[in-house]
N, C-alpha and C positions, 0 to 999 in steps of 0.2 A: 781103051777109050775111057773109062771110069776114072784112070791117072790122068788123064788130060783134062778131062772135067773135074775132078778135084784142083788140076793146078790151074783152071783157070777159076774155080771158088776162089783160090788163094788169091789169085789175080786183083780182079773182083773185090776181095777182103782187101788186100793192100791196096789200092785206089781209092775204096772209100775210106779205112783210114787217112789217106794222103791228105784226101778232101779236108777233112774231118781235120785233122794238126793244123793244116791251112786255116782254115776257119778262125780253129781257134788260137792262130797266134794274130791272125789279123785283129780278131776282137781283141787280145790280151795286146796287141799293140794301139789299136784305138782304146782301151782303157787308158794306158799307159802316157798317151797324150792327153787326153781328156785331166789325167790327174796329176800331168805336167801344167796343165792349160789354170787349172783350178788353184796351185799350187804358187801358182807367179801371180794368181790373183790375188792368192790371201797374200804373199809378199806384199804387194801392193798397197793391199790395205792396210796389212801391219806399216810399212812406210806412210803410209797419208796420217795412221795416227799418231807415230811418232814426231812428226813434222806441223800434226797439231797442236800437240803440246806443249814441243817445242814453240812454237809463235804466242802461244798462250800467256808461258812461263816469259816470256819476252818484254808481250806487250804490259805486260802486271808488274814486270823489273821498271820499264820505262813509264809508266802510271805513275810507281812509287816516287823513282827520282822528280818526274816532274811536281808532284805534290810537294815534296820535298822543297826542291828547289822555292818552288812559289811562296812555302810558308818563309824560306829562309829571307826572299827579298823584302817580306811582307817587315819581318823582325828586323832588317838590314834599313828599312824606311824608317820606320818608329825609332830607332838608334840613333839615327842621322838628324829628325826633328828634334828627337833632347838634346842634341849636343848645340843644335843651331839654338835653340832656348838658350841654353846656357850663356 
């Protein structure tokens, strides 16, 4: 009787461990997502800043040209008057 009651302690021990590894791979799998989840976020945001900069660097390329350009026609007027003087 005492072997049977010992082996159903064991019993007993092995089922709540069972429990107990269950538990904790569900949490160690809900971790697991959570810091997949958080992971494609910071992706995310790493990409939105990269794509800011990117439009940034852009708009300041196409700023420059246009300044550019404007001083060029400004100089490309005054050229055209002294020649017409002439």
């Amino acid at each position: 009787e005492s072997l049977q009651s010992s082996s159903n302690f064991s019993m007993n021990e092995i089922q709540a461990s069972t429990i107990c590894n269950r538990g904790i791979l569900f949490a160690q799998e809900k971790s697991t997502k959570k810091d997949s989840e958080e992971q494609a976020q910071d992706d995310s945001t790493v990409t939105r800043g990269i794509l800011i900069k990117v439009m940034l660097i852009t708009m300041i390329v196409w700023f420059g040209l246009s300044v550019y350009l404007f001083s060029l026609s400004k100089k490309i007027t005054k050229l055209e008057k002294k020649i017409d003087e002439l």
